[in-house]
C-alpha positions in Angstrom: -36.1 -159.7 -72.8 -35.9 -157.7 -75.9 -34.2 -154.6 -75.8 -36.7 -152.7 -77.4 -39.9 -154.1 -75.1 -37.7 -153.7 -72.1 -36.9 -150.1 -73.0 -40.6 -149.2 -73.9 -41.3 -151.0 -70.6 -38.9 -149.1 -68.7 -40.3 -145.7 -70.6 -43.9 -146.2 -69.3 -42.5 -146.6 -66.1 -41.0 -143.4 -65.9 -43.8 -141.2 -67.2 -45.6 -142.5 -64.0 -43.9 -139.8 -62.3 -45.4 -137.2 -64.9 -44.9 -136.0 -68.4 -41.6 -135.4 -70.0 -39.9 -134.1 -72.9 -38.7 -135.9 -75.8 -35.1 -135.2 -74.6 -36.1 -136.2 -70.9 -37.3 -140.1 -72.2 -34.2 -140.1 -74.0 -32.1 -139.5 -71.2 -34.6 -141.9 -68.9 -33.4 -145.1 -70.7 -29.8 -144.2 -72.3 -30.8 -143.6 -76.1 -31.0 -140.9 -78.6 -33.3 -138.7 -79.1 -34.2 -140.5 -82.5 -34.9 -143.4 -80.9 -36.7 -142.3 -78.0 -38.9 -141.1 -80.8 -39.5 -144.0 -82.1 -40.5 -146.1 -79.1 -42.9 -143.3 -78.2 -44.5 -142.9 -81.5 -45.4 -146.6 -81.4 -46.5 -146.7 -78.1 -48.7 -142.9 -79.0 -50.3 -145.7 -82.1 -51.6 -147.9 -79.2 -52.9 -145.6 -76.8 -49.9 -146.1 -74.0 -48.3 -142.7 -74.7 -50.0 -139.3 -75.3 -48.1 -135.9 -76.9 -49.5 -133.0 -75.1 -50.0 -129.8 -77.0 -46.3 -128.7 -75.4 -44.7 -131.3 -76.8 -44.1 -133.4 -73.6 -45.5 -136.8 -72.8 -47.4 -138.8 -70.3 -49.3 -142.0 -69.9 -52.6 -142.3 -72.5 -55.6 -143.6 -71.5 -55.1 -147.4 -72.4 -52.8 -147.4 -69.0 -55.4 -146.2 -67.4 -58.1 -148.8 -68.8 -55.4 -151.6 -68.6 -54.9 -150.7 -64.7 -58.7 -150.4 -64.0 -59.5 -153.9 -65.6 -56.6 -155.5 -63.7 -57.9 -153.8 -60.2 -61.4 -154.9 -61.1 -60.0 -158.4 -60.6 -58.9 -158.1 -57.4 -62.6 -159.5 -56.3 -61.8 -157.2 -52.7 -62.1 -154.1 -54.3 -65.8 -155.1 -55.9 -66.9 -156.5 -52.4 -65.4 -153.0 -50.4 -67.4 -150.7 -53.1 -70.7 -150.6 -51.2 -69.4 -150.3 -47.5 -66.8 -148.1 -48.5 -69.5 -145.3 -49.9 -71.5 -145.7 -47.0 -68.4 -144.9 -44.6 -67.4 -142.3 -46.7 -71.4 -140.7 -46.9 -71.3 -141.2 -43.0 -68.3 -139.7 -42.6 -67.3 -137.1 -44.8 -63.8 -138.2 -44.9 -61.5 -140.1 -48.0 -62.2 -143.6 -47.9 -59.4 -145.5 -49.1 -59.0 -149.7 -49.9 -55.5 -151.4 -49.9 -53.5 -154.7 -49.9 -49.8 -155.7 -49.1 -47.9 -156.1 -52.4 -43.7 -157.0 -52.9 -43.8 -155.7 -49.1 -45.3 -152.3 -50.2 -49.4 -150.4 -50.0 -50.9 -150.7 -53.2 -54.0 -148.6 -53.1 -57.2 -150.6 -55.0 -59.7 -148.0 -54.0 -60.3 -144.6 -52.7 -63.5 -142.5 -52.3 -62.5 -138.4 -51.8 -64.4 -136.4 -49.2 -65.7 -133.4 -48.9 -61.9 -131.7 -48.0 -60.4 -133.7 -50.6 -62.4 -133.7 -54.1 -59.2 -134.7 -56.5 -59.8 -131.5 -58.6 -58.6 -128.8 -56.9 -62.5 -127.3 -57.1 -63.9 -124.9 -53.6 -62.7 -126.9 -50.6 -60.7 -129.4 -51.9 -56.9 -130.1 -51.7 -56.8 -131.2 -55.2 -54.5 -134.5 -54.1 -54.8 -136.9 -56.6 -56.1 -139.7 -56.5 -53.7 -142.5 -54.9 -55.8 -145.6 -56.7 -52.7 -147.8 -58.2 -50.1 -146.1 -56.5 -47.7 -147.4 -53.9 -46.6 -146.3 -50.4 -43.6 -147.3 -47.8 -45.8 -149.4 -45.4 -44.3 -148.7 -42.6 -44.9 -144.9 -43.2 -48.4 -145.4 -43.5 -51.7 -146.5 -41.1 -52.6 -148.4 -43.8 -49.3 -150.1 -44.2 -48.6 -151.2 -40.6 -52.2 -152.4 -39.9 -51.3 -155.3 -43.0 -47.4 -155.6 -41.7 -49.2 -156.2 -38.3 -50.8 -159.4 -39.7 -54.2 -158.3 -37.9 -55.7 -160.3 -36.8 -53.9 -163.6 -35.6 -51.1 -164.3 -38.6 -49.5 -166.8 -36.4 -46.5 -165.0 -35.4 -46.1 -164.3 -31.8 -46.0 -161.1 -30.5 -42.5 -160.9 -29.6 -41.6 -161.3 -32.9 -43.5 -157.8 -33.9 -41.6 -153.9 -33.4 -43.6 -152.6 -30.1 -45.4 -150.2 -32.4 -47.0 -153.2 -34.8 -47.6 -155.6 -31.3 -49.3 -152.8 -30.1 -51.5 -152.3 -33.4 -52.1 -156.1 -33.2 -53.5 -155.7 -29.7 -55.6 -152.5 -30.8 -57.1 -154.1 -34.1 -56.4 -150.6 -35.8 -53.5 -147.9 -36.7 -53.2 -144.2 -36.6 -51.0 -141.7 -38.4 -50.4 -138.4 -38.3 -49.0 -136.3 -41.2 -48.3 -139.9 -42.7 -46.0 -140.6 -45.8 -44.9 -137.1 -46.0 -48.3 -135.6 -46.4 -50.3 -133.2 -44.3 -52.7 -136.2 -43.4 -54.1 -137.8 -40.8 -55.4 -141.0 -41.3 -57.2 -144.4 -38.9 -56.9 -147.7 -40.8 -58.2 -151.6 -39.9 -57.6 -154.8 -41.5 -60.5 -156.6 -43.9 -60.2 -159.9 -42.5 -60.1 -163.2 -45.0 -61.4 -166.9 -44.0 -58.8 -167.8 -41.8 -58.2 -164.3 -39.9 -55.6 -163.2 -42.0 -55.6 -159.6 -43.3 -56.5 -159.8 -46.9 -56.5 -156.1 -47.3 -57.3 -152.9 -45.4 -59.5 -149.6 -45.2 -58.5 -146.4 -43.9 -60.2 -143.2 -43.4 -58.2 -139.9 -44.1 -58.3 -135.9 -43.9 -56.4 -133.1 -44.2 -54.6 -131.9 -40.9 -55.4 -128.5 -40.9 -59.2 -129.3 -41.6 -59.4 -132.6 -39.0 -58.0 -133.3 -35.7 -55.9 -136.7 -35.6 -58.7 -136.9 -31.9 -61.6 -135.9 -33.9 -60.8 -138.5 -36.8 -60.1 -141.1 -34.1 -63.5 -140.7 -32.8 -64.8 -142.3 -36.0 -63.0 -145.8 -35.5 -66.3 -147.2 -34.6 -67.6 -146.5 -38.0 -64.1 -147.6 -39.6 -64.0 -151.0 -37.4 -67.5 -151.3 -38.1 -66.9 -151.3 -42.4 -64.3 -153.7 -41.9 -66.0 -156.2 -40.8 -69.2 -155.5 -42.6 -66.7 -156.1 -45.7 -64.9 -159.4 -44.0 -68.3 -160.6 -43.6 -69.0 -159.7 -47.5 -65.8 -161.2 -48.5 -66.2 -164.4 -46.6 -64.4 -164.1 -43.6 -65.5 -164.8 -39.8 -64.6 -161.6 -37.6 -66.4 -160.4 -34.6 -69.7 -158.2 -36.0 -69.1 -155.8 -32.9 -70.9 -152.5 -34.7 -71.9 -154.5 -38.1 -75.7 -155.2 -37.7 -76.6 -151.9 -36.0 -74.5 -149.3 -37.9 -74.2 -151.1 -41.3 -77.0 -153.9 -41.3 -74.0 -156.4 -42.2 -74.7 -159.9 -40.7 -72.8 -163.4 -41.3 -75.8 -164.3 -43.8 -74.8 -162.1 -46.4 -71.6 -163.6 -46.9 -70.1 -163.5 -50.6 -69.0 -166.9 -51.9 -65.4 -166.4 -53.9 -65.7 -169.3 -56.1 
């Protein structure tokens, strides 16, 4: 790889974490200052970079347009949209979309509610948004509902940890507090044609504000949007709540070709 792309590259990557100083990119990828400079002045020219009025950096908005046209491809994501506003309308928690990637969550989609508006505005946390970021899967509800292969991957139980055999057998995970944040969440897998998990959906709200019992009382509504959204995708799961909570039925099925 060129030394100059793969230094760029590795720049981007580190203002991921947030903005930094012209000395702090510098530092990130073992150059001078001068030619720190450089990299990031070309990079400002094309949108990737933008200088903030105290001189630090961060990410410009062609990253951001880059990353939504790439999710939009992921056809998932398009098929979730609908079911995932309704579950989110119904209730009143962060609806959030994901798929296994390199062994990690990579989050395609999320939906804030009403304790969590992204902004930081009355009532909210002010978490950001998680779309395009990546969790530890094992930390997360999210994570172990896809490492659990739900449903039917073809492994055998024994060959599961006791905690993903017994997510197997439930269809759907709980966390508490998950990935190091005051969250509780409930997650189940969006099934594909032949019963694999394809991706999964999670509903999520802040400790303090919801009861990890109160937020399980909504798995109904969560099972029930997962398969309203296999269905969509194509997939052949059991419509247990589908046709009288979401009005999903095996006729609506999406063809992926």
């Amino acid at each position: 790889m060129s030394q100059s792309v793969d230094r760029a590259l590795t720049l981007l990557g580190s203002l991921g974490d947030g903005p930094v100083s012209l000395e702090q990119a510098a530092t990130s990828i073992g150059v001078h200052k001068s030619t720190a400079l450089r990299l990031l002045r070309t990079l400002e020219e094309h949108g990737f970079v933008h200088r903030q009025s105290d001189r630090r950096y961060r990410l410009g908005g062609k990253v951001l347009s880059l990353a939504n046209r790439a999710l939009e491809e992921i056809d998932v994501r398009q098929v979730a949209a609908p079911y995932l506003a309704a579950l989110g309308e119904r209730s009143g928690c962060t609806v959030q979309l994901a798929v296994l990637q390199d062994g990690e969550v990579l989050y395609l989609d999320e939906l804030a509610g009403r304790w969590d508006d992204g902004t930081g505005g009355t009532g909210g946390t002010g978490r950001p948004s998680r779309i395009g970021r990546r969790a530890p899967a094992a930390g997360t509800a999210i994570g172990r509902v896809l490492l659990a292969g739900l449903p039917g991957d073809g492994r055998p139980e024994a060959e599961l940890s006791a905690d993903l055999a017994a997510v197997r057998r439930r269809g759907w995970a709980a966390e508490s507090a998950e990935h190091r944040e005051a969250v509780t969440c409930v997650a189940a897998p969006v099934a594909g044609s032949d019963r694999r998990a394809v991706a999964a959906c999670a509903i999520s709200a802040p400790t303090d504000r919801v009861s990890p019992a109160e937020l399980v009382r909504l798995v109904p509504e969560l099972l029930c949007t997962a398969e309203a959204v296999s269905l969509a995708y194509g997939g052949s799961p059991t419509p247990r709540w589908c046709e009288n909570r979401c009005g999903a039925r095996p006729a609506v099925r999406a063809s992926r070709t």
